[in-house]
N, CA, C and O atoms as a GROMACS GRO file, in nm:
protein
  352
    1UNK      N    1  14.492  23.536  36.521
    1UNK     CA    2  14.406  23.456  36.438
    1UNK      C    3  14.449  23.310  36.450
    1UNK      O    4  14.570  23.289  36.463
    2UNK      N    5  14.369  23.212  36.448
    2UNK     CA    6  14.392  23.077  36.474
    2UNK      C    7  14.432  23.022  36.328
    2UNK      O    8  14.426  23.081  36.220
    3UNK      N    9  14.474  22.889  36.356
    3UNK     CA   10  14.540  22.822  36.212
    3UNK      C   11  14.403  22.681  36.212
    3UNK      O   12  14.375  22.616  36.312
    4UNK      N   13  14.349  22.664  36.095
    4UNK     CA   14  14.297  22.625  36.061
    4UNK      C   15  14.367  22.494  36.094
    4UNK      O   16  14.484  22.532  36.090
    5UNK      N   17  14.372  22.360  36.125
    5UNK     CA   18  14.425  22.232  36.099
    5UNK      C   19  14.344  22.163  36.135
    5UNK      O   20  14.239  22.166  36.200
    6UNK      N   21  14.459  22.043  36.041
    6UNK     CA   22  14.404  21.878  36.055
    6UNK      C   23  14.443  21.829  36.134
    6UNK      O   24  14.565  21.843  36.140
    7UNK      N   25  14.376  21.736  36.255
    7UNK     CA   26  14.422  21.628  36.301
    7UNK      C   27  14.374  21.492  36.279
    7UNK      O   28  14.253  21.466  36.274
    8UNK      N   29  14.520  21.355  36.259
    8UNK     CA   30  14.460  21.291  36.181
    8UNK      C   31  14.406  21.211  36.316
    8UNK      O   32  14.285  21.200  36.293
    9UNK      N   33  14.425  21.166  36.412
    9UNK     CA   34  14.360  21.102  36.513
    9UNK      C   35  14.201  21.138  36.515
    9UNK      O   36  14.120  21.045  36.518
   10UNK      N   37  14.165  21.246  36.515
   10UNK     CA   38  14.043  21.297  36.520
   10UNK      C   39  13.988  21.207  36.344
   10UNK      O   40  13.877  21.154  36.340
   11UNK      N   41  14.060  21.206  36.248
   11UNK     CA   42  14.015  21.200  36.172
   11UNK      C   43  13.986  21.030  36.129
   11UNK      O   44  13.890  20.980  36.072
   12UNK      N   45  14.116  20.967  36.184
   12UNK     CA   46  14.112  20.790  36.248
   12UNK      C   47  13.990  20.756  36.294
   12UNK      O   48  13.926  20.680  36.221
   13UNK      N   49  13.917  20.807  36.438
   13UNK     CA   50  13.830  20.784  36.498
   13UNK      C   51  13.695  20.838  36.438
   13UNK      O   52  13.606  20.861  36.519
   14UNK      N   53  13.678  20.852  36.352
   14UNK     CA   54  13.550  20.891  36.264
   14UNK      C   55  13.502  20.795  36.150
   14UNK      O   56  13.558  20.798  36.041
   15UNK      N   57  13.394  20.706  36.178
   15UNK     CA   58  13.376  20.621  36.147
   15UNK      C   59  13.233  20.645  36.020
   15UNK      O   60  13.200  20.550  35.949
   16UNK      N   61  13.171  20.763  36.012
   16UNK     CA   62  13.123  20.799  35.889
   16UNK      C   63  13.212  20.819  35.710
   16UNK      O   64  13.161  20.803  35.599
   17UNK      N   65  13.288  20.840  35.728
   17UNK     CA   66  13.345  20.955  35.614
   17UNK      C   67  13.277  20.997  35.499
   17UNK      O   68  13.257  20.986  35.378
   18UNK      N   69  13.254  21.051  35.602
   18UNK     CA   70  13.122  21.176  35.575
   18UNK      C   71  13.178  21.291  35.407
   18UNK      O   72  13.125  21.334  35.305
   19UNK      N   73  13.306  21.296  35.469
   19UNK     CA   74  13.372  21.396  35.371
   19UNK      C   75  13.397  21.339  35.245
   19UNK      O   76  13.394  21.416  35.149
   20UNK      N   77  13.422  21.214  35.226
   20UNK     CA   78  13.461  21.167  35.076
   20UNK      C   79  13.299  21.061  35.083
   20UNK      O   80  13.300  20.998  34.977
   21UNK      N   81  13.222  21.038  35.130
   21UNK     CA   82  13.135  20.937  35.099
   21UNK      C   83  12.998  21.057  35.015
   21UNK      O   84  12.929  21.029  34.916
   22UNK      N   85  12.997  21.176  35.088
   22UNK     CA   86  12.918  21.288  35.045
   22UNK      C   87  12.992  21.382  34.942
   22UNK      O   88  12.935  21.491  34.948
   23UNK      N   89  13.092  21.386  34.853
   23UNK     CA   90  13.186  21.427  34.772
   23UNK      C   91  13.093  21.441  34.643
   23UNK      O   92  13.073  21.344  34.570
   24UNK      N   93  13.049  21.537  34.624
   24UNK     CA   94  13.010  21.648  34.505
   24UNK      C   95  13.066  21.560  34.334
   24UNK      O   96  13.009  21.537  34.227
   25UNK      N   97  13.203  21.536  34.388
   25UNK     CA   98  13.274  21.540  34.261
   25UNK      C   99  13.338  21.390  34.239
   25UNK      O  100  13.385  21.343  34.136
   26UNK      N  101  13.328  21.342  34.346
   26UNK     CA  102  13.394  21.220  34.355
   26UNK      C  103  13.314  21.087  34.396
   26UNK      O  104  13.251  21.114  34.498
   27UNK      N  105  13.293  20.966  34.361
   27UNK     CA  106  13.209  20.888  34.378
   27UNK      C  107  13.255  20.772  34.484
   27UNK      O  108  13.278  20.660  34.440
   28UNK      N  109  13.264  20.793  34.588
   28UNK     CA  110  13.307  20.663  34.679
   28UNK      C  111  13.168  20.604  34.746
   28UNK      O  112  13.059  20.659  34.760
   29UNK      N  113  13.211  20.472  34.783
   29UNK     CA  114  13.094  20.428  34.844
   29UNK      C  115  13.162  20.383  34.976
   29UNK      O  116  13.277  20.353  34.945
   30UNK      N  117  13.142  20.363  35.108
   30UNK     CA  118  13.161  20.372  35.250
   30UNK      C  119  13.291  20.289  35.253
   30UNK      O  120  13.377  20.348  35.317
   31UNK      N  121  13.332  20.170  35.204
   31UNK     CA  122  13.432  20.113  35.218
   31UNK      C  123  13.565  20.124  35.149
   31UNK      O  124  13.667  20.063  35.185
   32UNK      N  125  13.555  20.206  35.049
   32UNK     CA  126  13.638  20.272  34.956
   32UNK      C  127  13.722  20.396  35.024
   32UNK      O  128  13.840  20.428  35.032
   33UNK      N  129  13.590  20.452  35.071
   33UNK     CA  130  13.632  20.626  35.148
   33UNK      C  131  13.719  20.566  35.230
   33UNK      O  132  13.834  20.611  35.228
   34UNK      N  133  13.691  20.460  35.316
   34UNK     CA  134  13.755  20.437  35.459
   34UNK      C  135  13.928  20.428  35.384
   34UNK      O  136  14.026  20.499  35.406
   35UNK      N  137  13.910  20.311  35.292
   35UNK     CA  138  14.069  20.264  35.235
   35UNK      C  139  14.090  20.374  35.185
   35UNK      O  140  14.190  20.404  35.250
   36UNK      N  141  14.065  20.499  35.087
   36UNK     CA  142  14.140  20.596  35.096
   36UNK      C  143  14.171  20.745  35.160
   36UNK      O  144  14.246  20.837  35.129
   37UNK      N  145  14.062  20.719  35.280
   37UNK     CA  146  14.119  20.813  35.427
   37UNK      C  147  14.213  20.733  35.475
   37UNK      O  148  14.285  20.786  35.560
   38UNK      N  149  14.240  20.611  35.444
   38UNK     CA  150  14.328  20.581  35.588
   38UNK      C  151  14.464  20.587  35.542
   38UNK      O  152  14.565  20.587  35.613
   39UNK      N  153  14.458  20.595  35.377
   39UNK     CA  154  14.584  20.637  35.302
   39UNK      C  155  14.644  20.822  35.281
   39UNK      O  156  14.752  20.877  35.256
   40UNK      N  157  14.527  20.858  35.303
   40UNK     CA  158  14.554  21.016  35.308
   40UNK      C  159  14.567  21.051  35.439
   40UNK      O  160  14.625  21.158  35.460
   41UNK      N  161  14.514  20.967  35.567
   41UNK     CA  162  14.586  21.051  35.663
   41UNK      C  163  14.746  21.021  35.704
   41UNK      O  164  14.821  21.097  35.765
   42UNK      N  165  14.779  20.873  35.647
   42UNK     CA  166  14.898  20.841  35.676
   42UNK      C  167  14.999  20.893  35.561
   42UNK      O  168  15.107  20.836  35.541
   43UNK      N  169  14.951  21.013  35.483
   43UNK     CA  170  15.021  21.111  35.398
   43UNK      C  171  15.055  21.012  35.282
   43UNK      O  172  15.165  21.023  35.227
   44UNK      N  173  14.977  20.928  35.246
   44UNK     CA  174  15.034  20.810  35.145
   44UNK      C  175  14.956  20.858  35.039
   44UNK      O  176  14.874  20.947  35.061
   45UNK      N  177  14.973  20.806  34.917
   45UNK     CA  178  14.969  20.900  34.783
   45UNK      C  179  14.783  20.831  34.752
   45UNK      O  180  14.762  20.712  34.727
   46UNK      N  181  14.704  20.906  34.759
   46UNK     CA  182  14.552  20.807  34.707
   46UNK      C  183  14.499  20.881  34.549
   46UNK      O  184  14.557  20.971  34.488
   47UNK      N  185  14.374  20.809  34.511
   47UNK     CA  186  14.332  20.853  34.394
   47UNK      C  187  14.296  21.009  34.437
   47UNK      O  188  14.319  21.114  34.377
   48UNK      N  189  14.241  20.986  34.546
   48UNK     CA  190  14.144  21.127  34.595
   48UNK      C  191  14.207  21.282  34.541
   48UNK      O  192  14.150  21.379  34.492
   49UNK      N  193  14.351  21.256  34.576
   49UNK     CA  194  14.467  21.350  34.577
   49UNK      C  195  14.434  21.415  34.421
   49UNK      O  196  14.432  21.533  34.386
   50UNK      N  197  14.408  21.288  34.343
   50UNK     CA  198  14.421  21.338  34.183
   50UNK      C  199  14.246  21.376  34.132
   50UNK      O  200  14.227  21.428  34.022
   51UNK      N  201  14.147  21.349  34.211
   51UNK     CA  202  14.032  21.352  34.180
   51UNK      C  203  13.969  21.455  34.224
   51UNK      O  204  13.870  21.505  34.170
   52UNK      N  205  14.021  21.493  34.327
   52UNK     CA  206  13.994  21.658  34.426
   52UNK      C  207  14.018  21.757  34.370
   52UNK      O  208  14.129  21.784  34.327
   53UNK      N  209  13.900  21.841  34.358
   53UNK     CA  210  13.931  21.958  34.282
   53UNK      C  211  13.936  22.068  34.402
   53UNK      O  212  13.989  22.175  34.371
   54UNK      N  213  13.900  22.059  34.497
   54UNK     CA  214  13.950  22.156  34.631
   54UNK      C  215  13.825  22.228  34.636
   54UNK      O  216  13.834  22.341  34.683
   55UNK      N  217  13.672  22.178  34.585
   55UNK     CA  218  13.554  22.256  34.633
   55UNK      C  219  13.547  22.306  34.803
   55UNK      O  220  13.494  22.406  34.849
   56UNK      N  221  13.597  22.231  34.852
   56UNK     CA  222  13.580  22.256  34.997
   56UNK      C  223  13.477  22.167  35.058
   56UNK      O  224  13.455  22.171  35.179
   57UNK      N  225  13.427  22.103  34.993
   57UNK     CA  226  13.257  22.040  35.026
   57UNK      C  227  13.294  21.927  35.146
   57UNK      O  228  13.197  21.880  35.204
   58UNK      N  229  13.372  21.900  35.170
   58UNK     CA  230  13.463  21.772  35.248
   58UNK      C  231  13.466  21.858  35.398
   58UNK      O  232  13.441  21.807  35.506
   59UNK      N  233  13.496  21.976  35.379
   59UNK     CA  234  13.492  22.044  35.509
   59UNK      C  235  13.387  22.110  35.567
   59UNK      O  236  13.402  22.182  35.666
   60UNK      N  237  13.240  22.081  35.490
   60UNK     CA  238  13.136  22.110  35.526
   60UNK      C  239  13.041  21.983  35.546
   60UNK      O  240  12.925  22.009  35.577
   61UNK      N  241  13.078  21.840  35.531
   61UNK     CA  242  13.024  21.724  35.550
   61UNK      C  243  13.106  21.649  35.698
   61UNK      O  244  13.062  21.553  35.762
   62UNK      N  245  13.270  21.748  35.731
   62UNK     CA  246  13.357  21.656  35.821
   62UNK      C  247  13.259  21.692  35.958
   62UNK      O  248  13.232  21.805  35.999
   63UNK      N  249  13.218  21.566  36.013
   63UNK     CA  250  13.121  21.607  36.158
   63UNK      C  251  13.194  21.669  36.268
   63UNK      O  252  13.135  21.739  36.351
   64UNK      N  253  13.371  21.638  36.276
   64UNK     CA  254  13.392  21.701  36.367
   64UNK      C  255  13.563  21.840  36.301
   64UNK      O  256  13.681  21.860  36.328
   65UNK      N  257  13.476  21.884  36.226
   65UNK     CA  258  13.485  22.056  36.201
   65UNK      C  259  13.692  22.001  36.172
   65UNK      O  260  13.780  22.084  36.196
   66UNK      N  261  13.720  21.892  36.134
   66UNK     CA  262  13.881  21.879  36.108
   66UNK      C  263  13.968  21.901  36.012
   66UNK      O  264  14.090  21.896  36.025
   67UNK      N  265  13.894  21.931  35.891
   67UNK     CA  266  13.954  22.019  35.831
   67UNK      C  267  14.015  21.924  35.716
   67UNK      O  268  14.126  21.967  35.688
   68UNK      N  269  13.991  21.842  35.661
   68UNK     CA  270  14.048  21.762  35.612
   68UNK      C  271  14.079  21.849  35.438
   68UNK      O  272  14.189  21.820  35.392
   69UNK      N  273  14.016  21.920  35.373
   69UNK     CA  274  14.067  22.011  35.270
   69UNK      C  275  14.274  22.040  35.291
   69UNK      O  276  14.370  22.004  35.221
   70UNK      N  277  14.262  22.120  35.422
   70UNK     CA  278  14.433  22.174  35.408
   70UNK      C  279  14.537  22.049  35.411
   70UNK      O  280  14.650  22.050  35.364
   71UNK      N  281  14.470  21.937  35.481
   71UNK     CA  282  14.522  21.809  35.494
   71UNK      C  283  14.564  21.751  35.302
   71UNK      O  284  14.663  21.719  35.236
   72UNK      N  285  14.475  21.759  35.290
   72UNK     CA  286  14.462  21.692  35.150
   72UNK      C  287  14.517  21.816  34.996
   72UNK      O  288  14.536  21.791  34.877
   73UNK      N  289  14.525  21.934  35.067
   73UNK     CA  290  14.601  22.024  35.001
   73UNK      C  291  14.753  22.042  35.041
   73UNK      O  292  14.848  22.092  34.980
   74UNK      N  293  14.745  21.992  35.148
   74UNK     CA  294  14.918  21.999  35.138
   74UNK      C  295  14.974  21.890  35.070
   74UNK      O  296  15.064  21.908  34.988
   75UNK      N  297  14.906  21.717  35.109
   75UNK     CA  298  14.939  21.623  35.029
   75UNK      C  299  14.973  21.663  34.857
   75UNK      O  300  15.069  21.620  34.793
   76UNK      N  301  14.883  21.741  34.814
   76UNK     CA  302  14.872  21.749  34.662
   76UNK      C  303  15.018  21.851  34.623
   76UNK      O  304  15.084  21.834  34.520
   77UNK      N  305  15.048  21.949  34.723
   77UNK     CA  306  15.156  22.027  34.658
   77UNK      C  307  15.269  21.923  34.712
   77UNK      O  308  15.370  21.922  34.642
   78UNK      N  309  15.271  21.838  34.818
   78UNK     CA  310  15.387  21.761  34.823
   78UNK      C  311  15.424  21.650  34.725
   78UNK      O  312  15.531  21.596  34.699
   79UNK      N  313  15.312  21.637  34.685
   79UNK     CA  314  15.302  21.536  34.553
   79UNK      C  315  15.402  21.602  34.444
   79UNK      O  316  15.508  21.557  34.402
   80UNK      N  317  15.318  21.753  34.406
   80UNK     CA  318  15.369  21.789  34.312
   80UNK      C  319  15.526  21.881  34.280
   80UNK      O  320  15.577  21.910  34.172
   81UNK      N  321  15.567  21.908  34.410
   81UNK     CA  322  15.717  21.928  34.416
   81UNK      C  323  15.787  21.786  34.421
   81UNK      O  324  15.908  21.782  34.399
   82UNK      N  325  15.734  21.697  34.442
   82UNK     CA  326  15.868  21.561  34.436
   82UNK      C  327  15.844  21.526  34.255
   82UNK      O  328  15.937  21.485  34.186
   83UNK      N  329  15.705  21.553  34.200
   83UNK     CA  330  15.714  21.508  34.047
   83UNK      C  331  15.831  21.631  33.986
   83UNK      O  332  15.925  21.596  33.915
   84UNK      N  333  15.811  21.768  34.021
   84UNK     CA  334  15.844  21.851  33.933
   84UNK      C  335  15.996  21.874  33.996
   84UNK      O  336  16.081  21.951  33.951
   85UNK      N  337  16.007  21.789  34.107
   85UNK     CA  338  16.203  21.799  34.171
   85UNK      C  339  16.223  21.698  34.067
   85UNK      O  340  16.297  21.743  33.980
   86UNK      N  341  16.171  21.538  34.037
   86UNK     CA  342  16.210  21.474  34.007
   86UNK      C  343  16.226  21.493  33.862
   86UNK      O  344  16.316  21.427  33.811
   87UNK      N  345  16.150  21.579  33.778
   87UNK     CA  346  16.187  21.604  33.638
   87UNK      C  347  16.294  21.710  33.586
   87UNK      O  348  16.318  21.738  33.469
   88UNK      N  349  16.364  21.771  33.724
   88UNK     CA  350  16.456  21.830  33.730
   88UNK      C  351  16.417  21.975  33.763
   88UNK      O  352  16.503  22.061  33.775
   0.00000   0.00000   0.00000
């Protein structure tokens, strides 16, 4: 069985963002999405992280099939083991 992944190069060179500009739940408008894809693919902490409820809808708008959900789900549990290491 294959592994589902992100790549962020694929995801660099995509100049719609399609996935957070078409977001169900989240309201970006084209220049917003760009500044916080370019912070989520470089694993840097964005609003998105906290605004994402994990519909999946991002991986049915990404044009080239990249998967950006597991991307943005791993960010969120790495988030949340450094809060819950850091509270001991």
């Amino acid at each position: 069985m294959s592994k589902l992944k992100f790549n962020p190069d694929i995801c660099l060179q995509c100049e719609t963002y399609e996935c957070l500009v078409n977001c169900q739940h989240q309201d970006y408008d084209v220049a917003t999405a760009a500044e916080e894809r370019d912070l989520i693919v470089q694993g840097i902490y964005s609003k998105v992280l906290d605004e994402c409820i994990t519909c999946y809808s991002c991986e049915s708008y990404c044009p080239y099939n990249n998967h950006p959900l597991f991307h943005m789900v791993d960010l969120q549990e790495s988030l949340l083991r450094q809060i819950h290491g850091a509270e001991g």
